[in-house]
Biotite code that builds the C-alpha atoms (Angstrom):
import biotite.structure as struc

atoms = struc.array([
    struc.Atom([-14.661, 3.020, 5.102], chain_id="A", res_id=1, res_name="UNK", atom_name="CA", element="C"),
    struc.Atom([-11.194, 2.891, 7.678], chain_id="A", res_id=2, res_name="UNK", atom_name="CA", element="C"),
    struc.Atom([-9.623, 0.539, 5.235], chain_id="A", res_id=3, res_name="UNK", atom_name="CA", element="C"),
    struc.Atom([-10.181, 2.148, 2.075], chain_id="A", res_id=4, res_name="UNK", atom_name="CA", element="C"),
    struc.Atom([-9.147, 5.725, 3.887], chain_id="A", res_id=5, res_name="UNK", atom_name="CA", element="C"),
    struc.Atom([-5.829, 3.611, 4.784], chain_id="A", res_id=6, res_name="UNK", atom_name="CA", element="C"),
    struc.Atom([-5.108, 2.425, 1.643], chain_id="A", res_id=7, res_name="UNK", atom_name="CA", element="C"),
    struc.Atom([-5.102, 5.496, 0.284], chain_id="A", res_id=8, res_name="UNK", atom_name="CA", element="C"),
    struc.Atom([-2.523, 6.846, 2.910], chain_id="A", res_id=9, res_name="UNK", atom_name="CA", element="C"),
    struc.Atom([-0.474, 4.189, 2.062], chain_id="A", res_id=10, res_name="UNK", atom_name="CA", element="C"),
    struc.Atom([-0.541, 4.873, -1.317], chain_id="A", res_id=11, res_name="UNK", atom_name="CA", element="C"),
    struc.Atom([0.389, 8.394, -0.722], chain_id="A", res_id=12, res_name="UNK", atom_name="CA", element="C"),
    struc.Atom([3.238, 7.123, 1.344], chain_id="A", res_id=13, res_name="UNK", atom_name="CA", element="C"),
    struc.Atom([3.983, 4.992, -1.158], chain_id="A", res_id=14, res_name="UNK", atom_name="CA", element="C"),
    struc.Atom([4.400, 7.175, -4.314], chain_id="A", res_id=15, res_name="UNK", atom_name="CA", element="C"),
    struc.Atom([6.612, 9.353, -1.955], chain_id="A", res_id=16, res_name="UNK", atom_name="CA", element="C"),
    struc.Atom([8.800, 6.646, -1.240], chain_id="A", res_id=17, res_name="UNK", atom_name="CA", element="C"),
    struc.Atom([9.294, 6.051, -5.160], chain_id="A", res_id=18, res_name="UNK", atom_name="CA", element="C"),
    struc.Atom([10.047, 10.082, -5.387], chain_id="A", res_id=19, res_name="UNK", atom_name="CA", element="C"),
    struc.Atom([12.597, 9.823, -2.648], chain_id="A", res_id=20, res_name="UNK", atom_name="CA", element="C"),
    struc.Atom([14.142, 6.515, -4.626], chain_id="A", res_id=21, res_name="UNK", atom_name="CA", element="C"),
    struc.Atom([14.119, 8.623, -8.089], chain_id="A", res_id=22, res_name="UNK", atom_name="CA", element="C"),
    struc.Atom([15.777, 11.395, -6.086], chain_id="A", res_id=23, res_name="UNK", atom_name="CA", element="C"),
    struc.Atom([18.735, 9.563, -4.975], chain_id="A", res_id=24, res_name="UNK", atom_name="CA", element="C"),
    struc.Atom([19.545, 7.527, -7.578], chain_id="A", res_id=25, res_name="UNK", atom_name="CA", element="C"),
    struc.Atom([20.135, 10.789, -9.768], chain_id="A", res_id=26, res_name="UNK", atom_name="CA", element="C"),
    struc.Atom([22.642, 12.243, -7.696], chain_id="A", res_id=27, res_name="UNK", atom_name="CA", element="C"),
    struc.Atom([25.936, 11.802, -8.369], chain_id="A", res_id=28, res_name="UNK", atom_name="CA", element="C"),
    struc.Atom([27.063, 9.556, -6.021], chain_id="A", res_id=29, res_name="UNK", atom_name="CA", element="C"),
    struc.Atom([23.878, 8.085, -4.715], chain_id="A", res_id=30, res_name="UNK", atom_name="CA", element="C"),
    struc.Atom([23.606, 6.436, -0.838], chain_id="A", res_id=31, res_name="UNK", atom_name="CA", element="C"),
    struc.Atom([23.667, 2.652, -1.572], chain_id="A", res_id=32, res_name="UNK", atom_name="CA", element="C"),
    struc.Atom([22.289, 2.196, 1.811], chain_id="A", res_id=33, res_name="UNK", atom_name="CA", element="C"),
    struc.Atom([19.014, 4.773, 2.096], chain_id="A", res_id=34, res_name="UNK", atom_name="CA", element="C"),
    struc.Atom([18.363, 3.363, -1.363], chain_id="A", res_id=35, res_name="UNK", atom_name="CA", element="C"),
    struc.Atom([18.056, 0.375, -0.139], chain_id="A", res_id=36, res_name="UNK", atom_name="CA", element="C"),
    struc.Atom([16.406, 1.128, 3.074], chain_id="A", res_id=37, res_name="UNK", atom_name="CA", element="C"),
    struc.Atom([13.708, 3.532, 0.996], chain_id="A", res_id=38, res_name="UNK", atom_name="CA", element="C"),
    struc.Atom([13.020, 0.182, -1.176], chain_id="A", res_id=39, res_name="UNK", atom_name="CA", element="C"),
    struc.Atom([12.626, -2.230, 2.002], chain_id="A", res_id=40, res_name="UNK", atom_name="CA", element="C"),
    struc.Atom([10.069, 0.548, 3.656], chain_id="A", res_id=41, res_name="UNK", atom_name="CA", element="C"),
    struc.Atom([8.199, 0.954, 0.007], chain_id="A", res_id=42, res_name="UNK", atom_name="CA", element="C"),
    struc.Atom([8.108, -2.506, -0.551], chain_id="A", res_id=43, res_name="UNK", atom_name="CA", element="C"),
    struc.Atom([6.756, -2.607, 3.646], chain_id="A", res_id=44, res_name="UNK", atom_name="CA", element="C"),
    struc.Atom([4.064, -0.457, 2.479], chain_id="A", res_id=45, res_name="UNK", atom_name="CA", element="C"),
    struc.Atom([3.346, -2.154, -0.697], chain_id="A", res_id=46, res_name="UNK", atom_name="CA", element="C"),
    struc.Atom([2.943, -5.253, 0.977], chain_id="A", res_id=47, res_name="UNK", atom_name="CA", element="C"),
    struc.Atom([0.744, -3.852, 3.592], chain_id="A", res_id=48, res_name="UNK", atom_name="CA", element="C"),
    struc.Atom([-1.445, -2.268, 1.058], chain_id="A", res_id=49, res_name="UNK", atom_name="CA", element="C"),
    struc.Atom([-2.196, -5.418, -0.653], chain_id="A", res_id=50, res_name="UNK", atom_name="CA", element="C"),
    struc.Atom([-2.836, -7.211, 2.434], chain_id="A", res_id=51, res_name="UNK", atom_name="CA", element="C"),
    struc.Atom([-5.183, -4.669, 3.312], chain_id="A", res_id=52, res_name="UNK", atom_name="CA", element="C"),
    struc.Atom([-7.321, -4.775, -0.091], chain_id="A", res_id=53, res_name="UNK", atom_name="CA", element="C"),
    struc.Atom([-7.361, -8.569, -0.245], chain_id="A", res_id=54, res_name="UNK", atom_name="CA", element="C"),
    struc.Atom([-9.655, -7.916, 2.888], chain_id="A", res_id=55, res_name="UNK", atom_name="CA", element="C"),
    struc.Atom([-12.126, -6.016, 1.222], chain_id="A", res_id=56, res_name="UNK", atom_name="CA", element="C"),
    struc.Atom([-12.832, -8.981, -1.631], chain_id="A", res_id=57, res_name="UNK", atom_name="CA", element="C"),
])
């Protein structure tokens, strides 16, 4: 199964994204603007992933 394979990578990307975000936001004086672009890429991927499952149903 490609797709299933691919969600899972996606997810993996995913929950690294949301480590990276957790990262910066506790330092000190966190980058307003990779914050933001590591939450438009995760959200990418989040909407990509649920494209990709409604295909299997």
């Amino acid at each position: 199964m490609a797709v299933e394979a691919r969600i899972r990578e996606l997810g993996s990307r995913h929950s690294a994204l949301e480590d990276a975000i957790q990262d910066e936001m506790r330092r000190p004086a966190a980058d307003d603007v990779r914050l933001r672009e590591l939450k438009r890429q995760k959200l990418k991927l989040k909407e990509e992933i649920e494209g990709l499952r409604s295909k299997l149903h």
